[in-house]
N, C-alpha and C positions, 0 to 999 in steps of 0.2 A: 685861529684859536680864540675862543674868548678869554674876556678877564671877569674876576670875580664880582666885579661890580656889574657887567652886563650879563651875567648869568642871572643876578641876585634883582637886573630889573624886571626881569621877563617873570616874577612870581608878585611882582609888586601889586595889592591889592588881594593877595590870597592868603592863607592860613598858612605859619613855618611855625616849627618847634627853634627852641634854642638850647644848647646846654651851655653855663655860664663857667667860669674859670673855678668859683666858689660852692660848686655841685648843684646850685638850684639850676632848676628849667623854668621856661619860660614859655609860652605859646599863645598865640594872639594876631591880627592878621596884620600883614606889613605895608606899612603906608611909605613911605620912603626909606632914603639911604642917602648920603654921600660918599666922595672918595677918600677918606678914613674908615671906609666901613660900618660907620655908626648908623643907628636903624632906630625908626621909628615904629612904634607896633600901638595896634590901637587894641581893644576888648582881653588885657593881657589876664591869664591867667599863672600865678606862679605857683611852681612845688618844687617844696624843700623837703629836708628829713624830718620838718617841725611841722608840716601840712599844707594845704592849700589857700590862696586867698586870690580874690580878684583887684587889679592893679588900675585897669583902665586905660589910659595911653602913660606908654611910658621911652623914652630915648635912651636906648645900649650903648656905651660908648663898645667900637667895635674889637677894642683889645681885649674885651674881657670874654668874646665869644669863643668858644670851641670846636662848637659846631652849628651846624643850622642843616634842619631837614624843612622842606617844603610838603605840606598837605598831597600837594596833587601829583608829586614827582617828576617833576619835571628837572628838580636835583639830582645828584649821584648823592649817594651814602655814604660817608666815608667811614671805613672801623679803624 
């Protein structure tokens, strides 16, 4: 079985979405992680219900995520 941190290395270096606790998304390609789940993401774009902006790199602490999809799918989806 894996663990979510060894799922989450095998897309390191590719494009993921994130959805955040506070309804923005986030998308940008992921340069690391540790075992708190916290991610670094570099070329970030974010959207909210107030519009879009570009972020650049930015580090998630990973309590606030809800979700993460991966570009190429090599994730599951979860609903």
């Amino acid at each position: 079985m894996s663990t979510p941190t060894g799922l989450l290395e095998r897309v390191v270096d590719q494009r993921v979405s994130l959805r955040l606790k506070d309804s923005r998304e986030l998308s940008g390609r992921l340069l690391g992680l540790d075992d708190h789940m916290n991610l670094v993401l570099d070329e970030v774009e974010e959207t909210s219900n107030e519009g879009s902006r570009r972020l650049g790199r930015v580090l998630v602490r990973g309590s606030n995520v809800i979700s993460l999809t991966a570009a190429s799918g090599l994730l599951p989806k979860r609903h």
